[in-house]
Biopython code that builds the backbone (N, CA, C, O; Angstrom):
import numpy as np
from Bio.PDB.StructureBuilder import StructureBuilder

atoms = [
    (1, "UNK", "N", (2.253, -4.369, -2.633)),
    (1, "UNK", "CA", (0.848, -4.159, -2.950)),
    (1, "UNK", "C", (0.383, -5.132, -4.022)),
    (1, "UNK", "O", (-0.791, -5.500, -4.077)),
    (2, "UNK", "N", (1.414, -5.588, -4.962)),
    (2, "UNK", "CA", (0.869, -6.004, -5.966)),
    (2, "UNK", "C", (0.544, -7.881, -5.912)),
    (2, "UNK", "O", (-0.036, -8.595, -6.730)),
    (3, "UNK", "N", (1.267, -8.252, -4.455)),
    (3, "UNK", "CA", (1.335, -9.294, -3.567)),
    (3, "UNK", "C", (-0.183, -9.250, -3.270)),
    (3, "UNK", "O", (-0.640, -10.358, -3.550)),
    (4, "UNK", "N", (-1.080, -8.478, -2.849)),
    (4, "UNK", "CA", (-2.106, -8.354, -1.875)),
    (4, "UNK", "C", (-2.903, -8.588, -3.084)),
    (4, "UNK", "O", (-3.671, -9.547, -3.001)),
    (5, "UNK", "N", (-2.901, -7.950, -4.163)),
    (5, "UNK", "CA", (-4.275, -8.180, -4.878)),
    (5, "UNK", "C", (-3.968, -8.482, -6.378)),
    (5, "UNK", "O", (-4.611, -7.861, -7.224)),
    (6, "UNK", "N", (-3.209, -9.218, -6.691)),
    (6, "UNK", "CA", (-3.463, -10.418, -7.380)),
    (6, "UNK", "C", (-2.919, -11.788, -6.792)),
    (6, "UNK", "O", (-2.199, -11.805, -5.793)),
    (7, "UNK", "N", (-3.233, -12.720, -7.341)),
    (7, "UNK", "CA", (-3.655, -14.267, -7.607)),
    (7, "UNK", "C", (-4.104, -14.914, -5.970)),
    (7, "UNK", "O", (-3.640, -15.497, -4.990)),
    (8, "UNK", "N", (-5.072, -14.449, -6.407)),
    (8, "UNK", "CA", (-6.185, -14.900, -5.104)),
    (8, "UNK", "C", (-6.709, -16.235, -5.983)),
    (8, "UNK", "O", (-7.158, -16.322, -7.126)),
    (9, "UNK", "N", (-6.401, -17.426, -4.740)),
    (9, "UNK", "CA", (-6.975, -18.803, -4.767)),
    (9, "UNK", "C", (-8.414, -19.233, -3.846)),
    (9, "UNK", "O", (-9.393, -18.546, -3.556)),
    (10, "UNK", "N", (-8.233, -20.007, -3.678)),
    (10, "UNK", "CA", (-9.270, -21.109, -2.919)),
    (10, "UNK", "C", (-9.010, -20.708, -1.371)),
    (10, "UNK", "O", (-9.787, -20.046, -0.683)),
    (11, "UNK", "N", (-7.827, -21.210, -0.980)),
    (11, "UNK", "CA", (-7.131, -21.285, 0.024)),
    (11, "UNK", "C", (-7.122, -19.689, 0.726)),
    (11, "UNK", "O", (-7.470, -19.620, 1.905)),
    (12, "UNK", "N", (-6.752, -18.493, 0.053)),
    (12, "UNK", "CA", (-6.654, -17.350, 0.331)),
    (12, "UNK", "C", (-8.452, -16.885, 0.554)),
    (12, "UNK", "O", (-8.877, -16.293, 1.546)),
    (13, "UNK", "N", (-8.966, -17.157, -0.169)),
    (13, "UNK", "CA", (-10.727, -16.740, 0.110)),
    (13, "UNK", "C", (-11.272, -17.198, 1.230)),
    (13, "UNK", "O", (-12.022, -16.494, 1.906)),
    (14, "UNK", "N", (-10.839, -18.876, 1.665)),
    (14, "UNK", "CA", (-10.768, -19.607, 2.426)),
    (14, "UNK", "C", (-10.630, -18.703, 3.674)),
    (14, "UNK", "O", (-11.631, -18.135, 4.111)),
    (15, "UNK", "N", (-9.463, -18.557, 4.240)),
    (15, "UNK", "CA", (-8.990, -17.714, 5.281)),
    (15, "UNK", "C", (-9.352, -16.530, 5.206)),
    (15, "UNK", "O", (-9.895, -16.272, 6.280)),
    (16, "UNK", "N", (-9.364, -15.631, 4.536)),
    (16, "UNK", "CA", (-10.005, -14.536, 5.024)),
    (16, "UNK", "C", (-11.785, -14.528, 5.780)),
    (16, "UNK", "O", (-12.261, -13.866, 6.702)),
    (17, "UNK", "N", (-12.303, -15.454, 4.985)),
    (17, "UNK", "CA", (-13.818, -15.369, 4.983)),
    (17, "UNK", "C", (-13.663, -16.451, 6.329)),
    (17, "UNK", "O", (-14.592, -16.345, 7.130)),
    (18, "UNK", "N", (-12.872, -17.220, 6.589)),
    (18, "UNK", "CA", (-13.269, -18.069, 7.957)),
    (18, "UNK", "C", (-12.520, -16.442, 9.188)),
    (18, "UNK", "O", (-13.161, -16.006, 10.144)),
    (19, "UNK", "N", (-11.544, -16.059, 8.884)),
    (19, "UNK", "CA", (-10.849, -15.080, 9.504)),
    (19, "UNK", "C", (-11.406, -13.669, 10.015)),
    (19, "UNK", "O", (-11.114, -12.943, 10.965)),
    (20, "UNK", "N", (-12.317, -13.599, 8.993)),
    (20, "UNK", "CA", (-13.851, -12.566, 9.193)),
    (20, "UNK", "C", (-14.930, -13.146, 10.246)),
    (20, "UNK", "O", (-15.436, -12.460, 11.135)),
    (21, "UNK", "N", (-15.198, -14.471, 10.022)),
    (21, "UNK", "CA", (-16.131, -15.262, 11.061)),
    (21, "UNK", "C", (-15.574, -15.439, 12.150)),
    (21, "UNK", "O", (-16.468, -15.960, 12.816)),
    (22, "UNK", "N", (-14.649, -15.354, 12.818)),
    (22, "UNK", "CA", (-13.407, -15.273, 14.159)),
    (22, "UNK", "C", (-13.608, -13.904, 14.622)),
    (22, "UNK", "O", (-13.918, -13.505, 15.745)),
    (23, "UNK", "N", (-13.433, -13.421, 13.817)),
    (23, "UNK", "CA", (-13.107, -11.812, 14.211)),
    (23, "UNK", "C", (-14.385, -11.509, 15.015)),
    (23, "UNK", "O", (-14.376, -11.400, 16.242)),
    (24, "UNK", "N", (-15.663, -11.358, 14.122)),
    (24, "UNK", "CA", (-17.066, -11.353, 14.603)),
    (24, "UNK", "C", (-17.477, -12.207, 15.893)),
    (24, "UNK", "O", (-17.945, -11.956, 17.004)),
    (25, "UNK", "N", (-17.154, -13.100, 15.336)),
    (25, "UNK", "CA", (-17.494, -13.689, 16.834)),
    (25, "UNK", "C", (-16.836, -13.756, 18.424)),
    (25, "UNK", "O", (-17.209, -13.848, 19.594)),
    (26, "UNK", "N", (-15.595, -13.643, 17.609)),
    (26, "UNK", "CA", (-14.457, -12.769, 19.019)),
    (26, "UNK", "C", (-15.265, -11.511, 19.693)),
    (26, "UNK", "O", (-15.513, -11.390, 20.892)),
    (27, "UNK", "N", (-15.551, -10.772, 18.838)),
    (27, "UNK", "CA", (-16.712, -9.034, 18.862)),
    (27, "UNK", "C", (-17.364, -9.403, 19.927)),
    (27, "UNK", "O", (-17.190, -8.916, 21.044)),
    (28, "UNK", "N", (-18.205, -10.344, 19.626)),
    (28, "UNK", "CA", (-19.755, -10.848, 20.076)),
    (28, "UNK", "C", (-19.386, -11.388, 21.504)),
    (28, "UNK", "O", (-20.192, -11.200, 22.415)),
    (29, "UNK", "N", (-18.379, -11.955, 21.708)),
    (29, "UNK", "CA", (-18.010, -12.966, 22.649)),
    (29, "UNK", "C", (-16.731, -12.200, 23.756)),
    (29, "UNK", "O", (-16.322, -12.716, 24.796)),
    (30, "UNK", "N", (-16.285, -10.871, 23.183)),
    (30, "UNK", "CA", (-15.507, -10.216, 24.196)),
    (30, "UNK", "C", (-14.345, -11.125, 24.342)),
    (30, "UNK", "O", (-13.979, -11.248, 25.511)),
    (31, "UNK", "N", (-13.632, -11.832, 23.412)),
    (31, "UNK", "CA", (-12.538, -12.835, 23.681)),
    (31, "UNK", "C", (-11.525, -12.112, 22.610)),
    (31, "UNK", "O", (-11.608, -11.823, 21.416)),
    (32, "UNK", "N", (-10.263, -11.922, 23.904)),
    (32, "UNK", "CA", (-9.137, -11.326, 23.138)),
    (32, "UNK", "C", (-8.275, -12.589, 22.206)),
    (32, "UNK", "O", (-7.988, -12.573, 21.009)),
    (33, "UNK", "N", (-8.002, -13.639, 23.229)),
    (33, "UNK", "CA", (-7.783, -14.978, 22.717)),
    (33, "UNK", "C", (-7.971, -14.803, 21.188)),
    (33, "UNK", "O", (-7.221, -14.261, 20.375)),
    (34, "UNK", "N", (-9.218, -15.429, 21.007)),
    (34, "UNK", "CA", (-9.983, -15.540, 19.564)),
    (34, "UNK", "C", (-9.258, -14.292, 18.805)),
    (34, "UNK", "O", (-8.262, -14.550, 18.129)),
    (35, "UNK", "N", (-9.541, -13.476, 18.860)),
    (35, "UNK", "CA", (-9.076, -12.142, 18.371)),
    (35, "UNK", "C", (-7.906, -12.103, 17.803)),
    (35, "UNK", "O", (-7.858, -11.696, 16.642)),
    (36, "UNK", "N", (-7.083, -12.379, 18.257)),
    (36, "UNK", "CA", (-5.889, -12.954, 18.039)),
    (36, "UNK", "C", (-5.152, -13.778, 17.141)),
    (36, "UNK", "O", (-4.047, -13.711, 16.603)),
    (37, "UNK", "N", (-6.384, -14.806, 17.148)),
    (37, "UNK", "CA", (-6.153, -15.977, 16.680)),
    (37, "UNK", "C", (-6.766, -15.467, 14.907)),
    (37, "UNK", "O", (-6.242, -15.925, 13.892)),
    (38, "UNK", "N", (-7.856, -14.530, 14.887)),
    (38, "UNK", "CA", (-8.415, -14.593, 13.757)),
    (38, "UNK", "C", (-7.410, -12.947, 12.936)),
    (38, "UNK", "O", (-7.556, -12.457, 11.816)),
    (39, "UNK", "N", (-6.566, -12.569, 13.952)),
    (39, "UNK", "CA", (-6.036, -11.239, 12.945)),
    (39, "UNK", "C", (-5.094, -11.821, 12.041)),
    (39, "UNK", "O", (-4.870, -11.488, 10.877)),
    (40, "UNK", "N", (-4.380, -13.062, 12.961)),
    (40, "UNK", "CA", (-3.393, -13.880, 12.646)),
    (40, "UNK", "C", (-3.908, -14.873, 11.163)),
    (40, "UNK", "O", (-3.320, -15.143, 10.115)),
    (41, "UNK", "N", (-4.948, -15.136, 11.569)),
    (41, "UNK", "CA", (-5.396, -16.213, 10.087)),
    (41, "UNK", "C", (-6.099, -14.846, 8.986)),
    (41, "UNK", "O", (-6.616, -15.217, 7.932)),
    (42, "UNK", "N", (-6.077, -13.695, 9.231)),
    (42, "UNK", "CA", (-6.506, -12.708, 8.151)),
    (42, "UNK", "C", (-5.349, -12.160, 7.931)),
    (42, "UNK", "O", (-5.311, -11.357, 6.999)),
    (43, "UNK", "N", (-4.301, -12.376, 8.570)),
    (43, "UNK", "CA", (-3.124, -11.719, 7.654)),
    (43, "UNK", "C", (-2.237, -12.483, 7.501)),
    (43, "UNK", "O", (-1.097, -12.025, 7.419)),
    (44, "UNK", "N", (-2.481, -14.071, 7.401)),
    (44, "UNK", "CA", (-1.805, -15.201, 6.629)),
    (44, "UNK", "C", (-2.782, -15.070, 5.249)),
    (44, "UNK", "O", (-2.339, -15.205, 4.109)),
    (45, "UNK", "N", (-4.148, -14.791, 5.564)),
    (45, "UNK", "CA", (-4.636, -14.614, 3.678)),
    (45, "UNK", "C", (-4.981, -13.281, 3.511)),
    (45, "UNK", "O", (-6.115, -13.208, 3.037)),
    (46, "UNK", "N", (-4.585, -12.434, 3.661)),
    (46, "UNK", "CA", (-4.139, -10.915, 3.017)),
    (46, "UNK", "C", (-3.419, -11.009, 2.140)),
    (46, "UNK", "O", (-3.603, -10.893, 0.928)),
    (47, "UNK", "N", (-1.869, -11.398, 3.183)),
    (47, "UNK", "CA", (-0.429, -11.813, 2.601)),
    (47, "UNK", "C", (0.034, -12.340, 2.182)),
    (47, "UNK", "O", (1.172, -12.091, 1.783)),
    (48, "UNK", "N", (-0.755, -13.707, 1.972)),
    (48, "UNK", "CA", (-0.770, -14.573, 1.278)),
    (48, "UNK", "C", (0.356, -15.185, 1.656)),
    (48, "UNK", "O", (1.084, -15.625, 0.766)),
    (49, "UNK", "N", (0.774, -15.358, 3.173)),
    (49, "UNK", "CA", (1.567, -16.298, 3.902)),
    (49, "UNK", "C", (1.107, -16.951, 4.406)),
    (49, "UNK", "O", (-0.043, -16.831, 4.830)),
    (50, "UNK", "N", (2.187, -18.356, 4.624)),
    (50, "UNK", "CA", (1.815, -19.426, 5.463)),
    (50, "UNK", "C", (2.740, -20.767, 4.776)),
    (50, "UNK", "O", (3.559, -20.678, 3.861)),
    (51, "UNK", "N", (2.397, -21.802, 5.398)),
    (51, "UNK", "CA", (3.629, -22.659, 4.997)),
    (51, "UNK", "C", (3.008, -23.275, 3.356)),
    (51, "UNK", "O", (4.008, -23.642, 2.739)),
    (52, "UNK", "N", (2.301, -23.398, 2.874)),
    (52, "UNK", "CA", (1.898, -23.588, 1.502)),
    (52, "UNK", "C", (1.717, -22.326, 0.689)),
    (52, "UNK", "O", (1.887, -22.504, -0.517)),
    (53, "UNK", "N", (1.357, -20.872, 1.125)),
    (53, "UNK", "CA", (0.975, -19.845, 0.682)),
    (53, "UNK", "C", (1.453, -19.465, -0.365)),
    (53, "UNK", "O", (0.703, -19.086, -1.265)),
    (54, "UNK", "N", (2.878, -19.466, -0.525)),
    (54, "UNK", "CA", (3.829, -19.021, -1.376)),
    (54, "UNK", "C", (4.793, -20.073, -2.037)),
    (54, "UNK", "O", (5.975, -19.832, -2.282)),
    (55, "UNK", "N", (4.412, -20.795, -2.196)),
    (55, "UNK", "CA", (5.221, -22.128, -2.385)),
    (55, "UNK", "C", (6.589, -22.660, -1.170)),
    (55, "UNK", "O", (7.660, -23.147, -1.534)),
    (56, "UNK", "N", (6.272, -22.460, -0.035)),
    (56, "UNK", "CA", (7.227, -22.619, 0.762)),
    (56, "UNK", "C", (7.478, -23.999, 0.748)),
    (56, "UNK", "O", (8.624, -24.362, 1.012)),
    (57, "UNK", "N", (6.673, -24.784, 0.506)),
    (57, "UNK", "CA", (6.705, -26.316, 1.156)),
    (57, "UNK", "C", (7.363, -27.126, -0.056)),
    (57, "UNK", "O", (7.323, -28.342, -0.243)),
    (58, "UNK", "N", (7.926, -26.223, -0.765)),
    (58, "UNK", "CA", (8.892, -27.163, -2.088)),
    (58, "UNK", "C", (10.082, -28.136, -1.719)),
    (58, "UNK", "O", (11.165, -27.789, -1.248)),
    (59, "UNK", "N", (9.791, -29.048, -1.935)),
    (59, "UNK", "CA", (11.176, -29.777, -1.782)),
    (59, "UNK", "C", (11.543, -30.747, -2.976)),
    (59, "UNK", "O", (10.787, -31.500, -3.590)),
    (60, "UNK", "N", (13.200, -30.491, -3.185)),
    (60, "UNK", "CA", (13.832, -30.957, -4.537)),
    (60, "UNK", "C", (13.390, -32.476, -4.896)),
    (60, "UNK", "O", (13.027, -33.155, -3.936)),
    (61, "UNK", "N", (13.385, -33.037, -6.090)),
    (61, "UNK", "CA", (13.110, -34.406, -6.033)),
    (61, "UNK", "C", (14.658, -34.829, -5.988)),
    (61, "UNK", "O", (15.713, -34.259, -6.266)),
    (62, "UNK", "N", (14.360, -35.879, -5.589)),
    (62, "UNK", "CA", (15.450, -36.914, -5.632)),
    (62, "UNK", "C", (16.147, -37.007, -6.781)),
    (62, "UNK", "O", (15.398, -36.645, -7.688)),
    (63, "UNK", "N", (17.424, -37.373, -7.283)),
    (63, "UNK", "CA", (17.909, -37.740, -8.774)),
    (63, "UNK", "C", (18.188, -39.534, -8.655)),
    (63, "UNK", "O", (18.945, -40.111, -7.875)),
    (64, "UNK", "N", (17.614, -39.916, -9.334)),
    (64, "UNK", "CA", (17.355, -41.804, -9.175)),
    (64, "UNK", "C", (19.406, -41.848, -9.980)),
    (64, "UNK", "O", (19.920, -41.528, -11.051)),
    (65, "UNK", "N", (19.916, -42.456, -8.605)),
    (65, "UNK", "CA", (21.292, -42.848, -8.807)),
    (65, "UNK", "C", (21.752, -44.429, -9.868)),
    (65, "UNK", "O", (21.964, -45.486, -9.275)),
    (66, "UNK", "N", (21.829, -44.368, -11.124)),
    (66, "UNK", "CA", (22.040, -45.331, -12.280)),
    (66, "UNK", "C", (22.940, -46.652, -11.801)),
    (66, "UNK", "O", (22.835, -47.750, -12.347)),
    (67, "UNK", "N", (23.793, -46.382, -10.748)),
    (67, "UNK", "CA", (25.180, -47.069, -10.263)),
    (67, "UNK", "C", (24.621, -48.445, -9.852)),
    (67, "UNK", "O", (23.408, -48.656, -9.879)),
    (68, "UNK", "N", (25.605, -49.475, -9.432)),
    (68, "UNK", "CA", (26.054, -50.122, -9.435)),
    (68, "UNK", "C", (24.598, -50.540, -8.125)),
    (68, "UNK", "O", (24.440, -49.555, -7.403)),
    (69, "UNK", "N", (23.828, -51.463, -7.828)),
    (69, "UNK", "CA", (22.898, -51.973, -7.386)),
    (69, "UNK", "C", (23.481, -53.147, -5.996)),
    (69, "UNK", "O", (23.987, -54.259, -6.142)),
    (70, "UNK", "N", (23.222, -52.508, -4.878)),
    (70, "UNK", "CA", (23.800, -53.803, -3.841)),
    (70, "UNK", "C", (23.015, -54.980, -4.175)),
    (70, "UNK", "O", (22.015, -54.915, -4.890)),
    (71, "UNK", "N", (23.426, -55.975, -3.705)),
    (71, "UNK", "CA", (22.402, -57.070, -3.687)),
    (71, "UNK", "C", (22.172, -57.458, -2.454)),
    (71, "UNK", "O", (23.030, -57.622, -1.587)),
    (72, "UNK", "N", (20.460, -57.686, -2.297)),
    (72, "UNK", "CA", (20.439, -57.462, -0.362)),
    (72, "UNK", "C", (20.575, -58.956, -0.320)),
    (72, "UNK", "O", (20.373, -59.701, -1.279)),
    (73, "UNK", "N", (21.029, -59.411, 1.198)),
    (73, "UNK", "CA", (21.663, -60.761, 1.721)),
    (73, "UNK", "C", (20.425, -61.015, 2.889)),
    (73, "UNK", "O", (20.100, -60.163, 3.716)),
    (74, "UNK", "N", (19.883, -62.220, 2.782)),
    (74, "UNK", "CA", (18.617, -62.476, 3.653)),
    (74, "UNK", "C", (19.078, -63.534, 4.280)),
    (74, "UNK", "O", (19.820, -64.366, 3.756)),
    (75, "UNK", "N", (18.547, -63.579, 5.785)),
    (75, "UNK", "CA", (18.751, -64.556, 6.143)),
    (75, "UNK", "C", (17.700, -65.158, 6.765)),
    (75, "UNK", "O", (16.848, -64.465, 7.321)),
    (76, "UNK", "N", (17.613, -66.708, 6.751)),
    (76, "UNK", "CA", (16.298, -67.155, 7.736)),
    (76, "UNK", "C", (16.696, -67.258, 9.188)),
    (76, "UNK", "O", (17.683, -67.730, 9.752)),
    (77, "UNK", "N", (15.196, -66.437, 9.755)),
    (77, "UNK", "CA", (15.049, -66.782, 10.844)),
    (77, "UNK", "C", (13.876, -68.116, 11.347)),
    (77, "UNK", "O", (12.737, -68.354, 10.945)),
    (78, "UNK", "N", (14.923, -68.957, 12.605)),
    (78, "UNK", "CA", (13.974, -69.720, 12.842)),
    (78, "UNK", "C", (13.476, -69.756, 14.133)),
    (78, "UNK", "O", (12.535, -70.500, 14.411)),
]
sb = StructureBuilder()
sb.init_structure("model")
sb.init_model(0)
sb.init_chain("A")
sb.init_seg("    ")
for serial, (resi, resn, name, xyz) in enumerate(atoms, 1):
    if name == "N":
        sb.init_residue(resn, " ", resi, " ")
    sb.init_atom(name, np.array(xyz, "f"), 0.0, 1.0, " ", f" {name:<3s}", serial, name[0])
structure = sb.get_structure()
């Protein structure tokens, strides 16, 4: 619960309020499709899932290796 209602962003207001405009217009339009599509994008920002939502998309930095430096070998082409 305490997931659902705190730290609401940009991104989370974002989706619900486009996810509300889907829904409605799914209503209006008798399309299960749509429907679907918009329960799915209202409970990626409910839940505040998704591949950025939660910090999923972290990846480690690199550690810059100090060692010993090849030296690259060029050759001309003619």
């Amino acid at each position: 619960m305490k997931k659902i209602l705190h730290k609401w962003h940009f991104m989370r207001i974002a989706r619900v309020v486009l996810a509300a405009a889907i829904l409605v217009q799914s209503w209006y339009a008798k399309d299960n499709t749509t429907a679907v599509f918009g329960v799915l994008l209202l409970s990626m920002g409910v839940f505040d899932i998704g591949c950025c939502g939660a910090g999923s998309c972290y990846t480690p930095l690199k550690k810059n290796h100090t060692g010993a430096h090849k030296k690259s070998v060029y050759e001309e082409v003619v």
